[in-house]
N, C-alpha and C positions, 0 to 999 in steps of 0.2 A: 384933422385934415384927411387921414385915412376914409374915417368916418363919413366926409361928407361927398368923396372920390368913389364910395362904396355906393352912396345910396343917388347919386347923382348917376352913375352906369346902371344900378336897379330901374331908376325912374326912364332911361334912356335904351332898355330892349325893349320893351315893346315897341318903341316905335321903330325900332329897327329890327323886329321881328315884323311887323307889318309894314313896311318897306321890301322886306325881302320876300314875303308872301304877294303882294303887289309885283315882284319884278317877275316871280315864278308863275305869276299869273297872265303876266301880260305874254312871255314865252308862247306860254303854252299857248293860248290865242293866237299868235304870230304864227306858229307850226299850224293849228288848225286850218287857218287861213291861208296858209300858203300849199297846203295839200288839198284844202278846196280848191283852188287857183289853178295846180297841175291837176286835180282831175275834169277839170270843167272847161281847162283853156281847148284840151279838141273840138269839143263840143260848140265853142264858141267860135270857131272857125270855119268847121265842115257848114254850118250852118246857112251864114251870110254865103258863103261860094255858092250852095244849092241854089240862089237866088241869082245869081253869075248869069247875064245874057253874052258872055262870049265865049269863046270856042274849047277855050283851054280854062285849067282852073284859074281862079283868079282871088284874091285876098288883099284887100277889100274889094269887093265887085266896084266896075268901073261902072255900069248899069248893070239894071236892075230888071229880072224877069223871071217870069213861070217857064221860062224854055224847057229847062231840065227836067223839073214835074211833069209836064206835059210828055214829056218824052220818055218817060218810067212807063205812066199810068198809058201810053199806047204801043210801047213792045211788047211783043208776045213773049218772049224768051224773059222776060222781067218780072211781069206777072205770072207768066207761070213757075218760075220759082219763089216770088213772094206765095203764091199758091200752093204748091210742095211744102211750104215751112210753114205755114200756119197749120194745115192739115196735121202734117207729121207733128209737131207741136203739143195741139190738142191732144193728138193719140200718146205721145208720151207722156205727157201729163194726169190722163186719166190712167195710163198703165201704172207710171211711177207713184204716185199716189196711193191707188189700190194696196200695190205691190208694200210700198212706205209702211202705210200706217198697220198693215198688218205684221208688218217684221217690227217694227216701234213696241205695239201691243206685244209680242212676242219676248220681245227683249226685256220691257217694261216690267210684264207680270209674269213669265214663268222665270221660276225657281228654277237654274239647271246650270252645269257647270259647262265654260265653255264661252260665258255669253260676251264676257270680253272681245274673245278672241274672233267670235263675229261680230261683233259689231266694226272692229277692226279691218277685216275683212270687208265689209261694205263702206268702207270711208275709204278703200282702198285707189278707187278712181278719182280721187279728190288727191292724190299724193302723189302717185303716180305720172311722173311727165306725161303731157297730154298725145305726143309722137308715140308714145313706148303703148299707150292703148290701141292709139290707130293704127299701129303695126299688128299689135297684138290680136286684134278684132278683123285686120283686112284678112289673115293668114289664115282664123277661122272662118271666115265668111266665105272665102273665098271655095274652100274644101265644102261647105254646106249652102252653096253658089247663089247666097245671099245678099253680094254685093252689086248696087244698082237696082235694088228693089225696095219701096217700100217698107217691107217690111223686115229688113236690114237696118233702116234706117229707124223706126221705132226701136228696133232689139237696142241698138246698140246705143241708142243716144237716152234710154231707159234705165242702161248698165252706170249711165253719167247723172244722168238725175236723182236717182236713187239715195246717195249720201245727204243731197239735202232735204230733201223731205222726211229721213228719216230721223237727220240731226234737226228738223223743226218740232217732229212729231214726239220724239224722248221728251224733247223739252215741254213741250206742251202737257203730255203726260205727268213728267215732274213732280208738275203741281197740281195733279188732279185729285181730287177729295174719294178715293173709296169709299171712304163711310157711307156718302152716297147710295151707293149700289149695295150697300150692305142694311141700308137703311128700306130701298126699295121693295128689297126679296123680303123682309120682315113685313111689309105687307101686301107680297102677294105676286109682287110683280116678279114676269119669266125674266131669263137671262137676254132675250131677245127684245122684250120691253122696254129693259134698263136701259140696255144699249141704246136703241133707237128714239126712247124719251129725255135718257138723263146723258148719256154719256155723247151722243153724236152730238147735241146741242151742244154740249161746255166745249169741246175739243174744234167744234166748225171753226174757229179762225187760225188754229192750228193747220185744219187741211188745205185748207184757202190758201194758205203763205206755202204749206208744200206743192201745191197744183201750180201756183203762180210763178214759184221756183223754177218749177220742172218745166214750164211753158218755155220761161226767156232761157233758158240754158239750152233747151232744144234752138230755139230760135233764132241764137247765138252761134251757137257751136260750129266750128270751120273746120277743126282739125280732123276728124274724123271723117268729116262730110267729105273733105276733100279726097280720103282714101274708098268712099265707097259709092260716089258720086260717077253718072254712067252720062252722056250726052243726051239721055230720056230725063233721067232725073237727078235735078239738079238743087240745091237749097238755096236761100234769099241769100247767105255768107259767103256760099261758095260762087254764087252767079258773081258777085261784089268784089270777088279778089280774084274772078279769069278778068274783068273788068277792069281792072288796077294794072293789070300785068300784062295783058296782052292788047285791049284795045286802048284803056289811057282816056277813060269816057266821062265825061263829068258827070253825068246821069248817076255815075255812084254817088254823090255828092249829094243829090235827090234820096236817092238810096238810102244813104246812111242818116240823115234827117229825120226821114220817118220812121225810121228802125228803131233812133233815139228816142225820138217821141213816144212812139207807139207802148216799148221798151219802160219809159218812164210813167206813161199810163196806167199800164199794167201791175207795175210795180207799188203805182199808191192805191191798189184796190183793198188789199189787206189792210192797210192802215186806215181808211176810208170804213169799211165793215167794223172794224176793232171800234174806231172812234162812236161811231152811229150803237154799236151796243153798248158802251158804258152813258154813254149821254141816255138821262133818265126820261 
């Protein structure tokens, strides 16, 4: 009896280890999905409102209209701050990048003691409450009467970008094949060759996800904006939330649509290039 209570529970785990692999699966889906859900449910709100033809926000729109589009795309104070951020944007993305891949490279291959402790250092804006920066950057900006300019605003949204381009570009290094370049110099090729034949090509989607990085973080970024922003120049986040607070405009609503959009565009460039090189 023993005997048949023994092999009758043997014959009876698996199915109830695969029942239980089944329930921990269905979980984890559930969580999945339900953190899709809160991150997508704003998204699916501001959305329909932008299309609101009435005065105040409205959710579900009672009608339906370009009113608010229309009313982005011919203020001046809208555009010209969607114009400030793409500029500013670009220019930190090409600095951050530069800046990136050569401190990556630095960390990557030189031998030297210490490298921890900067690399640490540069993940440092990444840790750092985002207030305790734009304190920390208004007070020296302020003394090197950088704030409200330009090129205030590169510096310091450069100081923010920087982490991730650099944490793209390690990684990308990672896994880069020196023999390569070890292979190269054997026959013949300069240090400048290598690079620019063997080495920029394998790492290009590396720089790509750090410039795209650096693009939407600029392009995002409030908090500081808002400590170095002057009535001349103002960013697309910071026009968006005097907008929220002091006028109560549904035009943000326009606003943050295309931001999304644009935002999500941007962001499937990488994976877009990545996918089109491995497809033979």
């Amino acid at each position: 009896m023993t005997e048949q209570a023994s092999t009758a529970a043997a014959a009876g785990r698996p199915g109830l280890r695969a029942g239980r692999d089944g329930g921990v699966g269905w979980g984890l889906r559930s969580v999945v999905a339900l953190t899709g859900l809160v991150l997508i449910a704003p998204t699916a709100v501001v959305i329909p409102m932008s299309f609101s033809a009435g005065d105040t926000f409205q959710f579900p729109p009672e009608d339906w209209s370009l009113r608010w589009y229309q009313a982005f795309f011919s203020s001046e104070k809208w555009m010209r701050s969607l114009l400030t951020s793409v500029q500013i944007g670009l220019l930190v993305a090409v600095t951050a990048t530069v800046l990136g891949v050569a401190a990556a490279f630095g960390l990557n291959r030189a031998g030297f003691r210490g490298r921890g402790a900067i690399r640490s250092l540069m993940m440092a804006p990444l840790i750092v409450p985002g207030i305790v920066v734009a304190v920390a950057i208004y007070g020296v900006f302020l003394r090197w009467q950088l704030n409200g300019t330009a090129i205030g605003f590169v510096t310091a949204h450069t100081v923010m970008a920087l982490p991730f381009v650099v944490t793209v570009m390690t990684t990308s290094l990672a896994g880069y094949d020196r023999t390569l370049d070890t292979a190269a110099a054997s026959l013949g090729a300069t240090q400048v060759t290598t690079f620019f034949r063997i080495t920029v090509p394998l790492i290009a989607p590396g720089v790509l996800s750090g410039f795209v990085f650096a693009f939407v973080m600029s392009l995002d970024e409030v908090v500081v904006a808002l400590f170095l922003q002057t009535p001349d120049i103002q960013t697309l986040p910071v026009q968006m939330y005097n907008s929220i607070t002091l006028e109560i405009d549904p035009t943000i609503a326009a606003a943050s649509s295309l931001m999304v959009t644009a935002t999500t565009l941007v962001l499937l460039v990488p994976q877009f290039v990545r996918r089109k090189r491995s497809t033979p």
